[in-house]
C-alpha positions in Angstrom: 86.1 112.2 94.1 87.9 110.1 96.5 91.5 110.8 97.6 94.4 108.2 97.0 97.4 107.7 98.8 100.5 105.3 97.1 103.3 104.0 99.1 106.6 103.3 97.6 108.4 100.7 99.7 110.6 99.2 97.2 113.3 99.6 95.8 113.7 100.6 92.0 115.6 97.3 91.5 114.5 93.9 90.3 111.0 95.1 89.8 108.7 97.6 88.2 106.7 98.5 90.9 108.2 102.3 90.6 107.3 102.8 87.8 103.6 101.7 88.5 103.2 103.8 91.0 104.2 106.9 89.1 101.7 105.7 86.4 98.7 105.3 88.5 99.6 109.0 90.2 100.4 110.2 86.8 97.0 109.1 85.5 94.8 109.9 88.9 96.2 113.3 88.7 94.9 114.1 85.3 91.8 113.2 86.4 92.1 116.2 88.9 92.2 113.3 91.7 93.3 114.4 95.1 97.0 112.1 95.1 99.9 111.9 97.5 103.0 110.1 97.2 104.6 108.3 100.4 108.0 107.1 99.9 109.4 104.8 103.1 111.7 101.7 103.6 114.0 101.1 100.8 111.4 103.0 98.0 113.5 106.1 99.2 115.8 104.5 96.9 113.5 105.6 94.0 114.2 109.4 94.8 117.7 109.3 96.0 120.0 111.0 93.5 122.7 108.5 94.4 120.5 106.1 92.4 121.3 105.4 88.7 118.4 103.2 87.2 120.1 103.3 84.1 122.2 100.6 85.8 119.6 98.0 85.6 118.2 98.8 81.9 115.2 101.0 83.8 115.0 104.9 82.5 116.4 107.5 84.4 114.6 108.4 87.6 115.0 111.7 87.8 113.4 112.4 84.7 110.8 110.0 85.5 109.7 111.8 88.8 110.5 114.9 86.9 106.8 114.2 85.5 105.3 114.8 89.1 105.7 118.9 88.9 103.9 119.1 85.1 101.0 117.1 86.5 100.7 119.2 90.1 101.7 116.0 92.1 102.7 118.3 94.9 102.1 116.2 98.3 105.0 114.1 98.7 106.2 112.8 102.1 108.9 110.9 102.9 109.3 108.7 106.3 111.7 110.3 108.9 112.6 106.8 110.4 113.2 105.3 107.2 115.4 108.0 106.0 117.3 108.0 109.0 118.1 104.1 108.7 119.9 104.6 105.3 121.5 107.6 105.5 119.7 109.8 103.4 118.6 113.8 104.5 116.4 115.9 101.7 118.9 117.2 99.9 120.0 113.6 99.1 116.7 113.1 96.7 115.4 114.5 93.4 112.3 115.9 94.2 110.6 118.0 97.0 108.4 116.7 99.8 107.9 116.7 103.4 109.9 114.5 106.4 107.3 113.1 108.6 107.7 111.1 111.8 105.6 108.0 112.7 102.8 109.7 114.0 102.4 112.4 111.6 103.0 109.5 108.6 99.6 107.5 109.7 97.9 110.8 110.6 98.5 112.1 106.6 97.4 108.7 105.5 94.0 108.3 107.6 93.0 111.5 105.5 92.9 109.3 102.4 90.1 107.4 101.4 92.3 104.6 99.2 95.5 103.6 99.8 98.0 101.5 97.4 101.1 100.1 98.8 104.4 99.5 96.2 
């Protein structure tokens, strides 16, 4: 079965694409499909705890990416640059992952055979 990489680079404002994202991880996983989660640019947004979706009429995101643990969604990295640009350090999101630098970021995704970009 081929592997599958999704990159959230939006923000969880003005669009849905966070939520498709965790849908097509959500349903990939049950499937036993190798999945990872990259979250850079302003998709940090969609995992910082500062965020309040309810704001906008979306759910709450933590309870959303809560769903990632129940369905073993456990490789989750997050861009160093990007996280250094706005501010953020891993105890500013809701859910676990690993800080990766440039290089390491496009070595983790050339070990994906698909790659969807949010």
């Amino acid at each position: 079965m081929k592997s599958l990489a999704i990159i959230n680079k939006s923000a969880p404002f003005g669009n849905i694409d966070y939520r498709e994202s965790l849908d097509i991880a959500l349903a990939n996983a049950s499937y036993d499909r190798p999945i990872a989660l990259f979250f850079s640019d302003d998709g940090l947004f969609q995992i910082s705890q500062a965020t309040d979706g309810t704001l906008t009429g979306n759910k709450e995101l933590s309870k959303t990416f809560g769903l990632l643990e129940m369905y073993d969604v456990e490789d989750i990295f997050f861009c160093q640059d990007s996280m250094l640009a706005r501010g953020l350090s891993d105890s500013d999101l809701i859910i676990e992952g690993q800080c990766l630098t440039a290089s390491q970021w496009f070595a983790k995704l050339q070990q994906f055979d698909q790659i969807i970009t949010f």
